[in-house]
N, C-alpha and C positions, 0 to 999 in steps of 0.2 A: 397610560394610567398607572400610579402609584397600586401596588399592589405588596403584600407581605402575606405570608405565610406561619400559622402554629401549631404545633402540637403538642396533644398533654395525655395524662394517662392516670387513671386513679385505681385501687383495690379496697376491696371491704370483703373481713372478715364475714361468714356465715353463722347464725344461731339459730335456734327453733325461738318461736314466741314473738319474734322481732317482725315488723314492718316492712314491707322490699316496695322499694318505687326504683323505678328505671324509667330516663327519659320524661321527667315528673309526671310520671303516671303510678299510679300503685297496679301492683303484680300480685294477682290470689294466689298465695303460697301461706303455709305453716312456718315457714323459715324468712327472715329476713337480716338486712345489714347493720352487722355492730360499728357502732359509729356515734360523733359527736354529733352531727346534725341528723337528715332523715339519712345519709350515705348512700344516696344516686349517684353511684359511681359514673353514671355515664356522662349527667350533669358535669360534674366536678372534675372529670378529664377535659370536656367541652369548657368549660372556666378556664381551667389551665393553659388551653391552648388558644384562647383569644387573648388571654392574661399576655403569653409569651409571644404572641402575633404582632401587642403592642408594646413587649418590652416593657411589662408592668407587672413584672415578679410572679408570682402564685399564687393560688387560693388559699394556702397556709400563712400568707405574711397579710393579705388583707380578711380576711375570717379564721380567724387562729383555731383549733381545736381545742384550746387552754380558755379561752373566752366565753361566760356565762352568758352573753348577748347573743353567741351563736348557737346554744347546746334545743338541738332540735329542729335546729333549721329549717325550713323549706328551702330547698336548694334551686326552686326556682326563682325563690328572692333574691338569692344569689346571684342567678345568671341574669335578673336583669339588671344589677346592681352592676356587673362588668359588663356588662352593654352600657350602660351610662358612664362607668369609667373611660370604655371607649369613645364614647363620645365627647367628651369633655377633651378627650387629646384630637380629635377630630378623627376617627375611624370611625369603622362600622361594618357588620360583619361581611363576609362576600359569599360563602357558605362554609358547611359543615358537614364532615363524612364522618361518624362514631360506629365503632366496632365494639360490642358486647362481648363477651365471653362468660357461659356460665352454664353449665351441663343441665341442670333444671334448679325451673319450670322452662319448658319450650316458650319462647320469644315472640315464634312470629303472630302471634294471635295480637299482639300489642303495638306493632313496629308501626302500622298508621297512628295510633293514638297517640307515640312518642314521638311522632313527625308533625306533628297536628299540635302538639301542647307545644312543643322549643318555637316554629317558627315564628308564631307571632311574636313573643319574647326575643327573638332574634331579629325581628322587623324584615324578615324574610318568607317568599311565598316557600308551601311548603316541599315542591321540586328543589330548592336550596338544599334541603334538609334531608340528609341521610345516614338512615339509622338500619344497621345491620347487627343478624345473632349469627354466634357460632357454640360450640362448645369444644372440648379439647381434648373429644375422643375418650374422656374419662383417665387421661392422666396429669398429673399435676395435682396442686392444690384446688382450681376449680374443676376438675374431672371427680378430684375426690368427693365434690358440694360443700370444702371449705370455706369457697372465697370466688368472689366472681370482680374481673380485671373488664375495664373500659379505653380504650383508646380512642384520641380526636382527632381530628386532622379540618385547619378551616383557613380561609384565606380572610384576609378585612383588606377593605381599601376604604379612600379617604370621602368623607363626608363627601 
């Protein structure tokens, strides 16, 4: 079997006031992600890396940041909008490993819920689907509660 491999990786700035969804799930917090869309960074590294799995560029060149059609986005319309991109080339996903990183709010209270919303959008049961938190010890810019990084890692094979 035809198999390929991608990975992507997204950051979003932090603010007080703002919205946080991770793994399209919204997260009770005071603080959420500055951003053109809703900025589920997890989402959006998970794009990236199916984008680049099928060698179909990035989330930046097919939902630009400069464009008023995306300002707000649900970034789960996104992801299944490159699930149909894949499909249209004949893939489709095989699964998906995302890494969080983000000192607070703690994670794991949500990690079924963002396993549970991707998979069906991904037309995968949700054992495909893995979603893991870390935080970073509290150094760097997400130790600081500046900004919280997402990494993807998924494989697609062919319809």
């Amino acid at each position: 079997m035809q198999l390929r491999i991608g990975q992507g990786y997204d950051v979003h700035a932090i603010a007080d006031g703002l919205p946080m969804w991770l793994g399209g799930v919204p997260i009770p917090s005071d603080r959420g992600f500055v951003a053109h869309s809703d900025g589920d960074v997890a989402i959006h590294a998970l794009c990236d890396a199916l984008l680049g799995a099928a060698a179909l560029g990035d989330i930046g060149l097919h939902f630009p940041d400069n464009s008023s059609e995306w300002k707000g986005a649900d970034s789960k319309e996104l992801l299944r909008r490159v699930v149909e991109m894949l499909a249209a080339k004949g893939w489709k996903p095989g699964n998906a490993d995302i890494t969080i990183a983000l000192q607070a709010p703690k994670l794991r209270p949500h990690i079924d819920a963002m396993r549970n919303t991707l998979a069906p959008i991904l037309k995968l049961p949700a054992d495909a689907v893995s979603v893991k938190a870390t935080t970073t010890e509290r150094l760097g810019f997400v130790g600081r509660g500046e900004g919280c990084e997402a990494w993807a890692v998924v494989t697609i094979i062919p319809l």
